[in-house]
C-alpha positions in Angstrom: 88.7 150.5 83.3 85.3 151.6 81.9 85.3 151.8 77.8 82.9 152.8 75.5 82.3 150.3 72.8 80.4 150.3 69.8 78.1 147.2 68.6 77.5 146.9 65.3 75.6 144.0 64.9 71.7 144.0 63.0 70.6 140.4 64.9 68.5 141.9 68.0 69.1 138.8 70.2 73.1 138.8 69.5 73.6 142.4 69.9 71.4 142.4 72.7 73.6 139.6 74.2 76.4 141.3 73.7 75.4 144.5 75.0 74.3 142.8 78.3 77.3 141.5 78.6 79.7 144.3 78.1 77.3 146.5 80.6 77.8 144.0 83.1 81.2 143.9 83.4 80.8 148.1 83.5 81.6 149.2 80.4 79.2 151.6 78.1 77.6 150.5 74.9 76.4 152.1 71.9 74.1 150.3 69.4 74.0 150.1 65.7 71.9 148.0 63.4 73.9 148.9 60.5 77.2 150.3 59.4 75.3 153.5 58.1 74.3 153.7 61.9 77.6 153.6 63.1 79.0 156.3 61.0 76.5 158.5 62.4 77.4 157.3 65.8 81.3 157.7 65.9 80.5 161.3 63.9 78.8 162.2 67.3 80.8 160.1 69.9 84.4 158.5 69.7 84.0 155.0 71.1 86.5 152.9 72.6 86.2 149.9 70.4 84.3 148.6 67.4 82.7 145.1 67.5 81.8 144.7 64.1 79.7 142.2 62.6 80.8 141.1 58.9 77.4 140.4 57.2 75.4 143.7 57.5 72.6 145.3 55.6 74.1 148.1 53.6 77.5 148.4 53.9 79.2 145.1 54.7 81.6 145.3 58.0 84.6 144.6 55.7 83.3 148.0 54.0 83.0 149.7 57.0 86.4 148.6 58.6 88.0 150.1 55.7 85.6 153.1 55.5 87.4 153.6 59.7 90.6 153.4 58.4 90.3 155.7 55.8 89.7 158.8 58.0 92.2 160.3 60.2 89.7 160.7 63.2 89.7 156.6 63.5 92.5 155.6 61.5 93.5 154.0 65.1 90.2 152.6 66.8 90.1 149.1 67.7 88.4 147.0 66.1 87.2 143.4 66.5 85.8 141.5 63.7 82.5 139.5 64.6 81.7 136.5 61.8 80.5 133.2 61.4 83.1 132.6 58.8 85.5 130.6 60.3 87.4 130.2 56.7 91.3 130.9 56.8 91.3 133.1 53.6 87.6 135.2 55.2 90.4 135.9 58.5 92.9 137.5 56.5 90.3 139.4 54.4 88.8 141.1 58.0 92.5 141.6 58.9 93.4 143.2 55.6 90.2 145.6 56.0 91.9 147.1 59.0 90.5 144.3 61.8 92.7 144.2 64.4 91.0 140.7 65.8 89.0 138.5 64.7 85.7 136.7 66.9 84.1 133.4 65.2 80.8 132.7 66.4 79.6 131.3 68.6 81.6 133.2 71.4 81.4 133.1 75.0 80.9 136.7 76.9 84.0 135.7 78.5 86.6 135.4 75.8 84.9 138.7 73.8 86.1 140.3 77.4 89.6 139.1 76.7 89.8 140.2 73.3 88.5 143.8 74.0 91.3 143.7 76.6 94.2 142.5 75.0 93.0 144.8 71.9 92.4 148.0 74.4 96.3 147.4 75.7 97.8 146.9 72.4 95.7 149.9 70.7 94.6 152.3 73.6 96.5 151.1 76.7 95.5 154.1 78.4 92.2 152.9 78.8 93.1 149.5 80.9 94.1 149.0 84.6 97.4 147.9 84.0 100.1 150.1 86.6 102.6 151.7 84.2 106.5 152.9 86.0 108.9 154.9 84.2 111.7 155.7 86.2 110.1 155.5 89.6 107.0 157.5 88.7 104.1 154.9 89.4 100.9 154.9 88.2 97.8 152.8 89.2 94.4 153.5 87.9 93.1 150.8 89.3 93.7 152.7 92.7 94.0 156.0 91.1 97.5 156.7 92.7 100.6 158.3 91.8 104.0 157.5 93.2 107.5 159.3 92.7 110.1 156.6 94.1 107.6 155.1 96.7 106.6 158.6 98.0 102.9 159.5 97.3 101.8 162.4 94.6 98.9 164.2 95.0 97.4 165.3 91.6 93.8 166.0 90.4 92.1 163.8 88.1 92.5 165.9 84.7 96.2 166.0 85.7 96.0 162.2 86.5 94.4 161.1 82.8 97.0 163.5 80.9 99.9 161.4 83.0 98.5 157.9 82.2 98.1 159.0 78.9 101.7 160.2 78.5 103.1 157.1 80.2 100.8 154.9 78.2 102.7 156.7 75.0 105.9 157.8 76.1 108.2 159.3 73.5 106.2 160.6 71.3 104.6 163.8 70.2 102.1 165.1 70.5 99.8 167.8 69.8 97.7 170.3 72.1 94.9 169.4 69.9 95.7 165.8 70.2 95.8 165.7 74.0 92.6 167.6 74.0 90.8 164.6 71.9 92.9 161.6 74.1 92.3 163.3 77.5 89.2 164.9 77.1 87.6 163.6 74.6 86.9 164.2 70.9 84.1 166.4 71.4 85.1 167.9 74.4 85.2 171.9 73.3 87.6 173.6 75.7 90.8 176.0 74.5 93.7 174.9 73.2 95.5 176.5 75.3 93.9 174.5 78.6 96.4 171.8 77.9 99.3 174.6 78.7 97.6 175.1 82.6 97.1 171.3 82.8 100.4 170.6 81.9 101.6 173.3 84.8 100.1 171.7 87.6 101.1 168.3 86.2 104.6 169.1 86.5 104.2 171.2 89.4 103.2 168.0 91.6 106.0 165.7 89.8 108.9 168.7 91.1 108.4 166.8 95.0 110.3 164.1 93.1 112.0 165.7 90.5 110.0 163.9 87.4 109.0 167.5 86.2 111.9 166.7 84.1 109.5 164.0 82.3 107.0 166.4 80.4 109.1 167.8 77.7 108.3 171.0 75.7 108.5 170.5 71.8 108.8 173.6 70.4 106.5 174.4 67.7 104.7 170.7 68.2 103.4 170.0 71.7 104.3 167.9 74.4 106.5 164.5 75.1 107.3 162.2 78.1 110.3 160.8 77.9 113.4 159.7 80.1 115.3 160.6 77.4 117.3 164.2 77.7 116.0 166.8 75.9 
């Protein structure tokens, strides 16, 4: 599935590399020279994923790693470490910071794909292709289908996101204003209140099967998916 990363890297050939490489296997890239770049990037647009070079003019990627996990609005955004130092004690320091990987270079296009896709289903796993089943409800964004135990559901595609995401995070919480920022997007400026007619027509198409029961109302907090009884 198609994510938008952020490059943070100030060496025009490697971030252009990298940015080449990313677009090629369909994913969208934003640029940053510098980590004072990048903080007025994410203000404007929520990526995916950080790639984060270490040695940066300004604020140092250690720096800005902390500065990410510092704020609530990316407290949980991946982010991979990009470094030359290969030392044991320079790993732990990017992990400390708040890295959640860590990419020596030189790197081949092909294992900085694997990392941003083993990060993306640790971190965001809404946003890979992996099919996800929770008691016979089927998803596949790969194919975009939905199956209740083998028989095919027909839902829209805002009603298809806000199931993957709620599969993708099953039992747990979560807000209207939450599901507005991991469905449609941080700066996406739509009613609260949107989320309540989504969720409708969501379980609407799961009552052919009787997963309705899935999409649990928490009173006073939002919404849960759980096979759990209420």
């Amino acid at each position: 599935m198609s994510a938008t990363i952020l490059v943070v890297e100030d060496e025009p050939s490697i971030q252009e590399l990298i940015a080449a490489s990313l677009q090629h296997a369909g994913h969208r890239v934003l640029r940053a020279d510098s980590a004072e770049d990048a903080v007025r990037l994410v203000n404007a647009t929520l990526p995916d994923v950080v790639l984060l070079d270490w040695m940066l003019p300004g604020m140092s990627g250690i720096q800005y790693a902390r500065h990410l996990r510092s704020i609530e609005r990316t407290r949980n955004l991946p982010i991979i470490m990009l470094t030359a130092r290969s030392e044991e004690h320079d790993k732990v320091a990017g992990l400390d910071a708040g890295a959640d990987d860590y990419l020596t270079k030189p790197f081949s296009p092909r294992e900085l794909l694997a990392r941003i896709k083993a990060v993306l289903r640790r971190r965001a796993p809404q946003m890979t292709e992996d099919c996800v089943e929770v008691e016979g409800l089927r998803v596949d964004p790969a194919s975009h289908r939905v199956h209740g135990n083998s028989q095919s559901l027909d839902l829209g595609p805002t009603e298809f996101r806000l199931l993957h995401f709620f599969m993708t995070h099953a039992e747990r919480v979560h807000s209207r204003a939450q599901l507005l920022d991991q469905v449609w997007g941080d700066h996406i400026f739509v009613e609260e209140r949107t989320i309540d007619v989504h969720i409708r027509r969501l379980r609407a198409a799961l009552e052919l099967t009787g997963h309705d029961r899935l999409i649990q109302t928490v009173r006073g907090s939002g919404y849960r998916f759980s096979a759990l009884p209420e």
